[in-house]
C-alpha positions in Angstrom: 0.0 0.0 0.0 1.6 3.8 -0.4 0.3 6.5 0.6 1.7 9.7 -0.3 4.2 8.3 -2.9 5.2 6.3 0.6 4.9 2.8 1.7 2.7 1.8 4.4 2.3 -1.5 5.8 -1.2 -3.0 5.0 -2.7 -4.3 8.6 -5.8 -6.1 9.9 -8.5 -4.0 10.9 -8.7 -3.4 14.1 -10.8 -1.6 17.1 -8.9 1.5 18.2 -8.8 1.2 22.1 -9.8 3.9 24.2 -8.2 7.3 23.6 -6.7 9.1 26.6 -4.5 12.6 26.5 -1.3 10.6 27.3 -2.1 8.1 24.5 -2.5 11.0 22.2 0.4 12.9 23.8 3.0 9.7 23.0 1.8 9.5 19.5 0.9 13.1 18.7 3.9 13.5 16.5 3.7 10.6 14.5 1.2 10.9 11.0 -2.1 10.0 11.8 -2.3 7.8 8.4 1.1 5.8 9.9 -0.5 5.5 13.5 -4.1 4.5 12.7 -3.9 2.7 8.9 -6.9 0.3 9.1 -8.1 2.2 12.2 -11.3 4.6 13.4 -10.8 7.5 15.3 -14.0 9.6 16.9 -13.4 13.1 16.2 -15.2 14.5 19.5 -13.1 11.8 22.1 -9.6 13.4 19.9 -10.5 17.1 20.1 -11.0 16.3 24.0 -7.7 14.2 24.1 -5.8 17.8 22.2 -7.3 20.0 24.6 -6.5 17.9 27.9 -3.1 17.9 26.8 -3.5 22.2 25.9 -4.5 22.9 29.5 -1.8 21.2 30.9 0.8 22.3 28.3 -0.2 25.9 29.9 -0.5 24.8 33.4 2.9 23.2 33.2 4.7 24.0 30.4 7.9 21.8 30.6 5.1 19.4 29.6 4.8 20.7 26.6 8.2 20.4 25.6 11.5 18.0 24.8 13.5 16.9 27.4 17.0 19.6 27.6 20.0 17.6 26.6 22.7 14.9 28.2 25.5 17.4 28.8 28.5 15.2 28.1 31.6 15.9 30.0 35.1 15.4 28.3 38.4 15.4 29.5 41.1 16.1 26.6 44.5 14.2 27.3 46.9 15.9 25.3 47.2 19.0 23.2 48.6 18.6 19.8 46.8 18.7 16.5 44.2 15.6 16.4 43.6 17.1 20.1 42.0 20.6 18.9 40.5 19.0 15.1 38.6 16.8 17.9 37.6 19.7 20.0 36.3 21.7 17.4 34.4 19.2 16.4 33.1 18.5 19.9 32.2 21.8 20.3 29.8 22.0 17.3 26.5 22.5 18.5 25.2 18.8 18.2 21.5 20.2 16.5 23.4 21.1 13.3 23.9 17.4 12.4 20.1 16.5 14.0 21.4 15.4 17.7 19.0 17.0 20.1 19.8 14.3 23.3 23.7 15.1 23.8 25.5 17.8 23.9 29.0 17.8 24.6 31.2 19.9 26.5 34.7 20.2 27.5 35.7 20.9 31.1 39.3 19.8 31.5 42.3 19.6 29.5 45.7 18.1 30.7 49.6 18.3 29.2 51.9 15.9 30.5 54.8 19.0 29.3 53.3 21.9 31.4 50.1 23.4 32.6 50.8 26.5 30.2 49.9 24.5 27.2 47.1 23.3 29.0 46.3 26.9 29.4 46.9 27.5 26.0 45.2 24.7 24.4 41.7 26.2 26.1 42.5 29.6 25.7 42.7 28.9 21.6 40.5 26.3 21.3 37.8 25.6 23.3 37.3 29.5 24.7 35.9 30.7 21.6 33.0 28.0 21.0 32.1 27.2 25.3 30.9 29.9 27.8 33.7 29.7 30.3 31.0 31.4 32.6 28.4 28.3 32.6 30.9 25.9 31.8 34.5 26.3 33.0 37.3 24.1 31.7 40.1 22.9 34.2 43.2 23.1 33.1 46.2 20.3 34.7 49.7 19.7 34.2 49.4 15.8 34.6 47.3 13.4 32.9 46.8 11.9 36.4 45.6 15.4 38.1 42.5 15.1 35.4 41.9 11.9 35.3 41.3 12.6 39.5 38.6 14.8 38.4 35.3 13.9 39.5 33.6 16.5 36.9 35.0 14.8 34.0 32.5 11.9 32.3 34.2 10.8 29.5 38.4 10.8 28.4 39.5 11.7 24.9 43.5 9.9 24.1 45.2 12.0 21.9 49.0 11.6 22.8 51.3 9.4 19.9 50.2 5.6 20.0 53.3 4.9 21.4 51.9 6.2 24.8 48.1 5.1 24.4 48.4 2.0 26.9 49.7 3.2 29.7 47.4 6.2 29.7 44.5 4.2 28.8 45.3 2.4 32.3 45.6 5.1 34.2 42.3 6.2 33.1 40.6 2.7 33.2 42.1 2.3 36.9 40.1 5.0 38.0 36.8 4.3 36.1 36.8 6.6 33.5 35.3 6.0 30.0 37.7 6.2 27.2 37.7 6.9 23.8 41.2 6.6 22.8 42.6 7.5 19.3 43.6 4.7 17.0 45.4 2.9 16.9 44.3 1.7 20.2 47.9 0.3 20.9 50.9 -1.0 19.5 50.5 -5.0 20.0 47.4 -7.8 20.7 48.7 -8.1 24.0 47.7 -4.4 25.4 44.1 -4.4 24.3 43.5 -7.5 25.9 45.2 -6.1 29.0 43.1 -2.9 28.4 39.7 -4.4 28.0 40.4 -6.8 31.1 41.0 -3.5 32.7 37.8 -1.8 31.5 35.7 -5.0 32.4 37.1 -5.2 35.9 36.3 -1.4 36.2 32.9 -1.1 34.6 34.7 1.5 32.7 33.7 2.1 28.7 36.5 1.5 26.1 36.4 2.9 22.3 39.0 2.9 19.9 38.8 6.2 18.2 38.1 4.9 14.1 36.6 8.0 13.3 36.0 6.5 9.6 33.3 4.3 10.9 31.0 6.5 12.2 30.9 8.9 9.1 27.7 9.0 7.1 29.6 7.3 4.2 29.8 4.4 6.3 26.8 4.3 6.9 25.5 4.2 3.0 28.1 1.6 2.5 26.5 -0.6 5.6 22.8 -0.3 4.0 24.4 -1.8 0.6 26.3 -4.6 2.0 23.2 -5.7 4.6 20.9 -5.5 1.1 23.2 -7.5 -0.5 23.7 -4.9 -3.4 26.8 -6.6 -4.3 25.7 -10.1 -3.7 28.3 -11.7 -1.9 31.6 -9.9 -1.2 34.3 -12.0 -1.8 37.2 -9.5 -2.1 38.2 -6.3 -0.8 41.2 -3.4 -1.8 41.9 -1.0 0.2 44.9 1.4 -0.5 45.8 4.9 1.7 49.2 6.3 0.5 50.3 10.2 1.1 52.6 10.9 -1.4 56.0 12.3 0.7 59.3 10.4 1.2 59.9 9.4 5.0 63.0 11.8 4.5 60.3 15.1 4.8 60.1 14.2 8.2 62.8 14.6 11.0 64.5 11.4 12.5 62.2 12.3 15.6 58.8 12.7 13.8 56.0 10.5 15.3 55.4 9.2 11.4 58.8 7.6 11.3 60.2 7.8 15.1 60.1 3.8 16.4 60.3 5.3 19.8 57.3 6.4 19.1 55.7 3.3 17.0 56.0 5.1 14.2 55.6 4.2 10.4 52.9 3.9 7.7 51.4 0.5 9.0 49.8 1.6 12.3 49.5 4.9 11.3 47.7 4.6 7.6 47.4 0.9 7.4 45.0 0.9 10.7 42.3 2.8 8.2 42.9 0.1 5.2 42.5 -2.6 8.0 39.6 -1.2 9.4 37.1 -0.8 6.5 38.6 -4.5 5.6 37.1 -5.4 9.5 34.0 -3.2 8.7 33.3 -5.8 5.4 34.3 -9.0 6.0 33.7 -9.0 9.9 31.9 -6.8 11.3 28.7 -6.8 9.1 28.4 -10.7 10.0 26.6 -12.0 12.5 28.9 -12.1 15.6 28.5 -15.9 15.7 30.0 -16.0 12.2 32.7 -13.6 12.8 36.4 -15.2 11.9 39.2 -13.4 12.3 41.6 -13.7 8.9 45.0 -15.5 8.6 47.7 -13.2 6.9 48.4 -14.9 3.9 52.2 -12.9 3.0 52.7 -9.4 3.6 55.8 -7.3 2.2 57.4 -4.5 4.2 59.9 -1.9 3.3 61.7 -0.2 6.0 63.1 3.3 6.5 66.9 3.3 6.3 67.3 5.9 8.8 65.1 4.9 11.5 64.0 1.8 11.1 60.0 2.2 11.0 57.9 0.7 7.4 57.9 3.4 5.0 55.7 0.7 2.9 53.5 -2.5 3.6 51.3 -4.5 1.7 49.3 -7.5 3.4 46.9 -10.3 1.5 44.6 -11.6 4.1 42.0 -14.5 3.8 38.9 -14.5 5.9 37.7 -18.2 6.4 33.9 -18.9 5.7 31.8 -18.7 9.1 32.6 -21.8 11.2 28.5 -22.5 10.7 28.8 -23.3 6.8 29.5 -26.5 6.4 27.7 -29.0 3.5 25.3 -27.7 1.4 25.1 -24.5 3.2 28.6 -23.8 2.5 28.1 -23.6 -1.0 26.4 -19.9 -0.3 29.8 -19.0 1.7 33.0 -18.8 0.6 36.5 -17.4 1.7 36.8 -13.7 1.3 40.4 -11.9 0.0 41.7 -8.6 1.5 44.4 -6.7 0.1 45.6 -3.6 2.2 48.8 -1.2 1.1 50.2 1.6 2.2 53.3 3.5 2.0 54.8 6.9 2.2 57.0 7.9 -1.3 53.7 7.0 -3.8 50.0 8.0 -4.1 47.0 6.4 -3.8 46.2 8.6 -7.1 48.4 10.5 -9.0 45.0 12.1 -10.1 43.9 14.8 -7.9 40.5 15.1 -9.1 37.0 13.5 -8.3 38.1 11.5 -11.1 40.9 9.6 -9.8 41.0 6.0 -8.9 39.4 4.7 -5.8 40.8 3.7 -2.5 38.5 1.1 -1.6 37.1 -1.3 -3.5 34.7 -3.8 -2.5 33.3 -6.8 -5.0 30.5 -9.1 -4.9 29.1 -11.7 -7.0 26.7 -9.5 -8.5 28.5 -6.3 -8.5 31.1 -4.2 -6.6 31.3 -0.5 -4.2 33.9 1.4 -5.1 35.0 4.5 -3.2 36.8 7.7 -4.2 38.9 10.2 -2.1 40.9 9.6 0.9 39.8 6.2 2.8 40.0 7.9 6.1 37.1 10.6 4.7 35.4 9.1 1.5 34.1 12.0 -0.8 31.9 9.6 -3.5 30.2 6.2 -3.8 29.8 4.6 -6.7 27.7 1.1 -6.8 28.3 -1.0 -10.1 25.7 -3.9 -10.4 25.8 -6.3 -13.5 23.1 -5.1 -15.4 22.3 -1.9 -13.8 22.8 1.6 -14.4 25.8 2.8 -11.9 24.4 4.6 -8.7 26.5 7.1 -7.6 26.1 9.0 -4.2 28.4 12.1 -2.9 29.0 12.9 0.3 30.4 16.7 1.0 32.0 17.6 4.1 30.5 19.4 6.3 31.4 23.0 7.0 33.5 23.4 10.2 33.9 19.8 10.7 36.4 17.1 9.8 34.4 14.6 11.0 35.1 13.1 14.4 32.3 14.1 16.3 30.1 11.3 15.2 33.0 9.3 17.2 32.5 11.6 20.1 28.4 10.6 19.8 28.8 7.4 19.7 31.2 6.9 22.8 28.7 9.4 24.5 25.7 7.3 23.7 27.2 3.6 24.4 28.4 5.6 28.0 24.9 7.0 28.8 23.5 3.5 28.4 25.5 1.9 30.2 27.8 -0.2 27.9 31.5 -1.1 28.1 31.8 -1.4 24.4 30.5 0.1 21.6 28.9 -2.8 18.6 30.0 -0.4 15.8 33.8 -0.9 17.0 33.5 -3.9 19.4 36.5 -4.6 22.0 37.0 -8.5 19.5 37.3 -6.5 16.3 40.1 -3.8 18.3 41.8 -7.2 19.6 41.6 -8.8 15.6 43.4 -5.8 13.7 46.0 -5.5 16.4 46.6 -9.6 15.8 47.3 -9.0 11.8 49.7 -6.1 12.6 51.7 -8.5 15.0 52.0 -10.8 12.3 52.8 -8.5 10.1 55.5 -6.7 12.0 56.5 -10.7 13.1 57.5 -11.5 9.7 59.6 -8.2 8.7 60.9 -8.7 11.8 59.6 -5.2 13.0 59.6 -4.4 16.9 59.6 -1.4 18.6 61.4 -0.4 21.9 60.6 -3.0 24.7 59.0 0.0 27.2 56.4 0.8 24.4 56.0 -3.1 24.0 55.1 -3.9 27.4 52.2 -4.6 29.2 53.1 -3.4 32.6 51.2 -1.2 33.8 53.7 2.2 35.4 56.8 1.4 32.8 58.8 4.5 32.4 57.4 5.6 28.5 
């Protein structure tokens, strides 16, 4: 049935039950021809119900109206760039992008250097967008001093990776919620020492892949649970920036292996993750498999040691359920991930250029265009079909990681340790293929960013 050029299901008749004003309040805004298809309603009892609900809209007016917003509180641990393109984006008001139950603030910031840059860091960023009057923000010169802080809700990790466990600790130890940037840490071992932590503490845990959350994720999630593509059997994902390792100092996080530097955990993660996204995630948790690394290429810096280039085939097995005739409608996925530092993704700087990710089905195949960390265009090729192609412009004043920010805030508010659209198992899984990865080139870094105690000297 459609109605309006839009669908409506076709139900049984039915007797309306009994209006009341709070019946009519709960369904007031929803279309009358949604609520009641197949359904009487008596004019005279619903002019009744409207003006009930009038005279006490007046009498009490909060009554009337939506509940005032979830102020989140953050806590920012560290202050260099990722730090204040987060906080801007934090500080957006949340009714721009069609939030109305969170709103996020930011009421202490902490440098492990000096409080000045502390100081600083509010003064420049977060000053201009938050009323220091009805919402002051706290500034500390130790991540410990704010993590103490009772006003603080939620955590934001922006310090190098290198340093991401044993903050993450810290914070967990006390029962603070974290959303800590990716990658979450440098080795398999750590997350499964962090989400022990978190579990023991009843203390949420997010790593911070901002990709996932963006509304071109989203489009790409409605595809693969249609089955647009039919059944996706391999996936290419590429994120090279085009600059020699030599453009950066010795002591640059990109290529310093004191600080887990290099181009697999900090581009690869992104290939890896919209890899995870396809071929594990969007399965039924029962029938998610983790991938074996079949061979993997690495070429390292010959100054400092970190990858300036990798390349990794992976294989995900069929789910563990498919076996017989069933298995026949399952088969093993391929995953190729690259990235490196001297080449491209595209030599081609327009909309034009190749894609980044590439995902193929039996019937057809996604392809995406622009950075893989910020998508710009999707084009869906189906045998048969006319190409569909869908854009998706960014948004004025925002890079993008707020949806991150909403999602941590949301999973919090209700409770959760984890989040289901980056689960802890899915974490724990990437951080696996970059061990073996590293394990076969033979990659390691320093032993006090490798450990899992908990207090070594960073």
């Amino acid at each position: 049935m459609w109605w309006f050029g839009a669908p409506v299901a076709r139900l049984k008749p039915w007797r309306a039950p009994p209006l009341s004003p709070s019946r009519v309040r709960d369904r007031i805004s929803i279309p009358w021809y949604i609520t009641h298809v197949g359904g009487r309603l008596q004019r005279r009892e619903l002019r009744a119900c409207i003006e009930t609900i009038k005279r006490e809209t007046r009498s009490n007016p909060v009554a009337g109206t939506m509940a005032e917003p979830k102020v989140i509180r953050w806590g920012i641990i560290a202050t260099g760039y990722i730090a204040k393109t987060f906080s801007n984006d934090l500080l957006v008001d949340p009714r721009s992008r069609g939030v109305t139950d969170i709103k996020h603030a930011i009421v202490a910031v902490a440098s492990s250097s000096s409080i000045a840059n502390a100081e600083k860091f509010i003064a420049e960023v977060v000053g201009p967008q938050q009323d220091k009057q009805t919402t002051p923000c706290t500034a500390y010169g130790s991540y410990e001093a704010l993590v103490k802080d009772d006003a603080v809700d939620l955590i934001y990790i922006a310090t190098p990776h290198s340093h991401h466990y044993q903050v993450c600790m810290l914070c967990l130890e006390h029962g603070k919620a974290v959303l800590c940037e990716k990658p979450l840490v440098v080795n398999a071992k750590q997350v499964q020492c962090l989400q022990d932590m978190a579990s023991k503490h009843k203390a949420f845990l997010m790593e911070a892949l901002w990709t996932r959350l963006l509304p071109v994720s989203e489009a790409v999630r409605k595809y693969l649970v249609d089955e647009a593509v039919g059944e996706v059997l391999r996936v290419s994902a590429d994120l090279s920036i085009g600059m020699a390792p030599e453009v950066f100092d010795v002591s640059h996080r990109m290529v310093n292996l004191d600080l887990a530097g290099g181009a697999l955990l900090d581009l690869g993660i992104y290939n890896l993750s919209w890899i995870f996204f396809v071929l594990y995630n969007l399965r039924p948790v029962s029938e998610r498999v983790a991938p074996r690394v079949m061979g993997s290429a690495m070429t390292l810096d010959a100054r400092t040691g970190a990858d300036e280039a990798t390349t990794v085939v992976l294989e995900f097995p069929p789910p563990p359920a498919t076996t017989g005739a069933a298995s026949q409608k399952h088969h093993a996925a391929h995953a190729i991930m690259s990235t490196a530092f001297r080449v491209d993704s595209s030599a081609d700087p327009s909309d034009k250029a190749a894609p980044t990710v590439r995902i193929q089905g039996t019937q057809g195949e996604l392809l995406l265009y622009g950075p893989i960390y910020n998508p710009g265009r999707l084009r869906l090729v189906r045998k048969g079909a006319d190409p569909v192609e869908q854009s998706f412009p960014a948004t004025p004043g925002i890079q993008g990681m707020i949806y991150e920010a909403d999602e941590a805030a949301s999973c919090w508010l209700k409770g959760q340790l984890e989040s289901n659209v980056i689960p802890w198992a899915e974490s724990l899984a990437i951080c696996e293929v970059m061990d073996e990865v590293r394990r076969r080139s033979n990659l390691k870094y320093p032993d006090q960013i490798e450990t899992t105690v908990y207090g070594a000297a960073n």
